[in-house]
C-alpha positions in Angstrom: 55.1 33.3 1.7 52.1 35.3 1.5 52.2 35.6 -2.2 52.3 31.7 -3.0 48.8 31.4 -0.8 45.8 31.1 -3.1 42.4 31.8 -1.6 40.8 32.1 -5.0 37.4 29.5 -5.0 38.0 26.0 -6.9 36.8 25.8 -9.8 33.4 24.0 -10.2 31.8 22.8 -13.4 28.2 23.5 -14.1 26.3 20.6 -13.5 24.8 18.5 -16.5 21.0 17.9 -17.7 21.7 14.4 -16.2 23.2 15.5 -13.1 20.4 18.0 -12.2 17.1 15.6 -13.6 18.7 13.2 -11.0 19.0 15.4 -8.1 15.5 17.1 -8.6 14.3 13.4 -9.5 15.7 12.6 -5.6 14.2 15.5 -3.9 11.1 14.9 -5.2 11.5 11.0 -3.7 12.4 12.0 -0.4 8.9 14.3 -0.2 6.9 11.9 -1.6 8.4 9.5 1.2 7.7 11.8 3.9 4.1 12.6 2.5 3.4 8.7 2.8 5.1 8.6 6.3 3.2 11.2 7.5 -0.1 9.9 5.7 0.4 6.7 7.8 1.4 8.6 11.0 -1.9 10.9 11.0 -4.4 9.3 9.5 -7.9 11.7 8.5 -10.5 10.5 10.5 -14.0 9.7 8.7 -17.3 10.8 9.1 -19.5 8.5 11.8 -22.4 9.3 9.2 -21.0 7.7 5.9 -19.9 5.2 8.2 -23.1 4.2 9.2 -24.6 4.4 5.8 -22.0 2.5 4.5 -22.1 -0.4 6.9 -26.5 -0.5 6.5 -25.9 -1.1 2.8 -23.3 -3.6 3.0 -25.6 -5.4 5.9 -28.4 -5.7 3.4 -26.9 -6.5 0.6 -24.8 -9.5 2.3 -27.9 -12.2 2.9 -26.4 -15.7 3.8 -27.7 -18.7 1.6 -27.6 -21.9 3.4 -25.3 -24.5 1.3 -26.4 -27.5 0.3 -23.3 -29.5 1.7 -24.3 -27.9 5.6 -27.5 -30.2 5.2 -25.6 -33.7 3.8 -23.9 -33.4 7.6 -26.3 -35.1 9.3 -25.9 -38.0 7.0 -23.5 -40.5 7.1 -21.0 -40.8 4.1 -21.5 -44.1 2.1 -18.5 -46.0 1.9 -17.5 -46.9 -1.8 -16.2 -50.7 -2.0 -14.9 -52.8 -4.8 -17.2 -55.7 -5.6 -15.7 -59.1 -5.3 -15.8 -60.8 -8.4 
């Protein structure tokens, strides 16, 4: 009985170019997942002073110009009739 027992490892083939392009192509996938995940999670917290410069330059560039419809408000609409002929 103990003769017909074979404990000898299965034979594997070697994997192909295909086979191993996809599996590094996957690994490489999954880290570049978890890099985002964790870029999201734990965000790097930004300097209060190029906040501040930032925000004074966009505050004076940014100058409101009043619109020339805000003014026409005040007045009524005319209303457009057909002439009766």
């Amino acid at each position: 009985m103990a003769a017909e027992l074979d404990f000898s490892p299965p034979e594997i083939p070697e994997p192909t170019l295909m086979e191993n392009i996809l599996r590094y192509g996957l690994f490489f996938g999954a880290i570049f997942q978890l890099i985002c995940i964790l870029a999201i999670l734990l965000p790097i917290p930004k300097t209060h002073k190029m906040d501040a410069e930032s925000f004074e330059t966009k505050s004076s560039e940014v100058v409101k110009k009043p619109k020339a419809g805000t003014a026409s408000v005040n007045k009524k609409p005319k209303k457009e009739t057909k002439k009766k002929r």
